[in-house]
N, C-alpha and C positions, 0 to 999 in steps of 0.2 A: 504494500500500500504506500502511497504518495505523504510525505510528508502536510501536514496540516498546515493551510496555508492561511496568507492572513487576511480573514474577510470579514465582514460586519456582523456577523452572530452575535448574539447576545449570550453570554456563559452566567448559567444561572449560579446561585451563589449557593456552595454547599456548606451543609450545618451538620455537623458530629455531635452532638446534641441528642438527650436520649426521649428530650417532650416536643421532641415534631410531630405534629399532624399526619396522618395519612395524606398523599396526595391522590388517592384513586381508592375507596372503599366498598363495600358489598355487605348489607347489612340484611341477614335471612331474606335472599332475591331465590323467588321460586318461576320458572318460567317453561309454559306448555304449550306444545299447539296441537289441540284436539286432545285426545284422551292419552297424549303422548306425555311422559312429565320429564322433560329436557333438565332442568334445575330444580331441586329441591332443597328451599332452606338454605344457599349458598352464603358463606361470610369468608371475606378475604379482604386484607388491605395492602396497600404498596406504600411506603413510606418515598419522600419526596430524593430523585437521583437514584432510587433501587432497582433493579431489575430484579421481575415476579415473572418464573416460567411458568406455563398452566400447560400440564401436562394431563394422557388417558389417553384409552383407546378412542379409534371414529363415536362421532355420533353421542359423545359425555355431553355437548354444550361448552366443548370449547372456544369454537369459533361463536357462537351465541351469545355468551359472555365478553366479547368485544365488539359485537354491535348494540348492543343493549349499553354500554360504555358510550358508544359512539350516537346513540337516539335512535340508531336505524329498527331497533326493536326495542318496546317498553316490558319489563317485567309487571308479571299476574300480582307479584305482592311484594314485600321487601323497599330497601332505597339502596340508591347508587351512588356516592357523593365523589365529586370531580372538585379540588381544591377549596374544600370547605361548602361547597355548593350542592342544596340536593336536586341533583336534575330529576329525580325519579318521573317527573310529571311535565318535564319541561316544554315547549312546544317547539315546533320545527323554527323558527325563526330565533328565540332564546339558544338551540342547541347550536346555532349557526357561530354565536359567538363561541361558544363552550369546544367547537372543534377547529377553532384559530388559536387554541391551545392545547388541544389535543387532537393527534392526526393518525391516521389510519396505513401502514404496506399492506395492500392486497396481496393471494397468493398472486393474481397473473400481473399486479403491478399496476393495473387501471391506467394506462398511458394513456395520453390520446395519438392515435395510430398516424394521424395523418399533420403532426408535430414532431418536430426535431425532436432529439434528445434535448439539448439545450434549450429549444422553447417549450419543451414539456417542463424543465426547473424552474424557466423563467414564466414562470403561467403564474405562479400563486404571487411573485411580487410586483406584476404587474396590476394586483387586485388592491387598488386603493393606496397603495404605500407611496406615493408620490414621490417614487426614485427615475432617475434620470437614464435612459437607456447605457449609457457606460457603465450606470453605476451596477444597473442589474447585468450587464455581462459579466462584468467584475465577480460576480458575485454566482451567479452559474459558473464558469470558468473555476473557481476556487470550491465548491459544491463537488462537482464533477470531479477533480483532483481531489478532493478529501473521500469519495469514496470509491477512485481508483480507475474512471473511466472518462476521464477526461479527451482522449484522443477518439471519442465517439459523440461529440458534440453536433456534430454533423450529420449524422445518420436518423433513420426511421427507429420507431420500436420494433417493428417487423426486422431487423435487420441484425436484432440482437439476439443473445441466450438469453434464457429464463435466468439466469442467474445475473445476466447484467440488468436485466429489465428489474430487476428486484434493487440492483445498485440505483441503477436512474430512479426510481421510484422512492429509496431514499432521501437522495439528495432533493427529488422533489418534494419531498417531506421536510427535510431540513431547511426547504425555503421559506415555509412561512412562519418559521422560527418559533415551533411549540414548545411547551413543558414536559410534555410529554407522548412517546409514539407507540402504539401497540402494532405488533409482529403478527400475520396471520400463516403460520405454517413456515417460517420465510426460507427450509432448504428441502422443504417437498420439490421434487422433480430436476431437482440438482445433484450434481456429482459430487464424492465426497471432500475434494478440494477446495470448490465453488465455495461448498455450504460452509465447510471452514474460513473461508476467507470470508463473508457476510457474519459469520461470527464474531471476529475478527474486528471487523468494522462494528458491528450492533455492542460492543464491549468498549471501542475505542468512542464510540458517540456518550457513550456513559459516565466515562472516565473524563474525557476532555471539557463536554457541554454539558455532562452531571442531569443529563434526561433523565428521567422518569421512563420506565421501559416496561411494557409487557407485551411475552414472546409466546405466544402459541408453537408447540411443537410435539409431533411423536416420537424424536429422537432427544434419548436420555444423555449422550455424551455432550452434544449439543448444551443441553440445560446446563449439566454440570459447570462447563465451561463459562457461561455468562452468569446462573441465576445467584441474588442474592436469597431469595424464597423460593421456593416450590407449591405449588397448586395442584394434585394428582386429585381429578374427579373420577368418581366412579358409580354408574348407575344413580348418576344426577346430582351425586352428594360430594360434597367435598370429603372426600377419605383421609386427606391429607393437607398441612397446611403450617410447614415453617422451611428453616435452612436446609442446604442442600447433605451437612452435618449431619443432622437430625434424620435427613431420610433414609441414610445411607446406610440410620442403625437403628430402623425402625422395626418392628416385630409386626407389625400389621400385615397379616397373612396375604392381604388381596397385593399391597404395595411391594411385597416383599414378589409374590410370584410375578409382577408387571415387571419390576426390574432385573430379575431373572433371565425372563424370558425375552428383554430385551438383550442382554450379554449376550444371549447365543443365537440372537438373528443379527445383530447389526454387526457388521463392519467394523474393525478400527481403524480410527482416522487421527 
């Protein structure tokens, strides 16, 4: 990866402090569609600069749990507090604010197809910020270099791997300079190099700009590597829910045989 170069981000301030706030909460969020019960009774919090992996098999309400974050789904009961705020109820034009602070990597990246790489980073700062065209190439240019694909400024997304389309979609995410970004899947369909390098990056966004992170993922080395918490759902219920310490010497018969049985299917990488 390219050296971090020096562009107008705003580096939030990190607090070692043991009475911070959650930045991102879950307070008994149960959520179902039809006779299906996806979450039941969910509680989890991220404190502010942490990275929270939420982990489990297909089909827990992993991916659920960060639309309902994002407004795109409201939870049956429970609240959702995003920086002291309870959006549980919020309306589509209230959540518009609330995800100019909080932003979303799809798995396929959500580019728009028929933009540059470059004008797909430079999309979000051209939304009201009243910077000056040098100033936002400036700033895509250094985007692009921070998360390793700067020499494809030029090209389509069609033109890219899933795994760079996940880079550019970063750094499109890092344009409109949130608190914090949630990860949906981000090294499904990637090779195991790929996925280590977006790790790599998603660890060095944390460290550097002190984001607020939560990574969707069904690979356990993966978590290991980035997560400050662990979130393992199972059959709707949070089964699990502290350090990655803590899980590694946990007796919970369901967590202990998932992590088992991830040892002897995945790869190492």
């Amino acid at each position: 990866m390219a050296g971090t170069p020096d562009i107008p981000i705003e580096v939030k301030a990190e607090s070692n402090g043991h009475d911070r706030q959650p930045y991102i909460a879950f307070e008994d969020v149960s959520k179902s569609f039809g006779d299906v019960h996806v979450l039941k009774d969910i509680s989890f919090h991220v404190l502010p600069g942490e990275t929270l992996c939420i982990i489990g098999r297909s089909g827990v309400g992993k991916s659920v749990s960060l639309q309902q974050i994002m407004g795109f789904l409201k939870p049956d009961s429970g609240r959702i507090l995003i920086a002291g705020e309870d959006i549980t109820q919020y309306t589509e034009k209230q959540m518009q604010a609330v995800r100019r602070k909080v932003t979303m990597v799809f798995q396929n990246g959500a580019l728009f197809d028929s933009l540059t790489v470059g004008e797909n980073v430079a999309f979000p700062l051209r939304e009201g910020r009243g910077l000056a065209d040098d100033q936002i190439q400036q700033i895509v240019r250094g985007l692009l270099e921070m998360v390793g694909v700067a020499e494809m400024a030029d090209m389509l997304p069609s033109d890219l791997s899933t795994g760079m389309k996940r880079s550019v979609a970063i750094a499109r995410a890092l344009a409109a300079e949130p608190e914090a970004i949630l990860y949906d899947e981000p090294t499904t369909m990637v090779d195991p190099l790929i996925g280590k390098l977006l790790g790599n990056l998603i660890r060095k966004l944390r460290n550097q700009l002190h984001l607020t992170s939560i990574v969707v993922t069904h690979d356990m080395r993966f978590a290991e590597r980035l997560a400050d918490r662990v979130l393992f759902l199972h059959q709707g219920r949070a089964e699990f829910f502290g350090t990655v310490e803590e899980m590694k010497k946990t007796e919970d018969p369901v967590l202990r045989e998932f992590l088992e049985l991830d040892e002897l299917v995945l790869p190492q990488v």
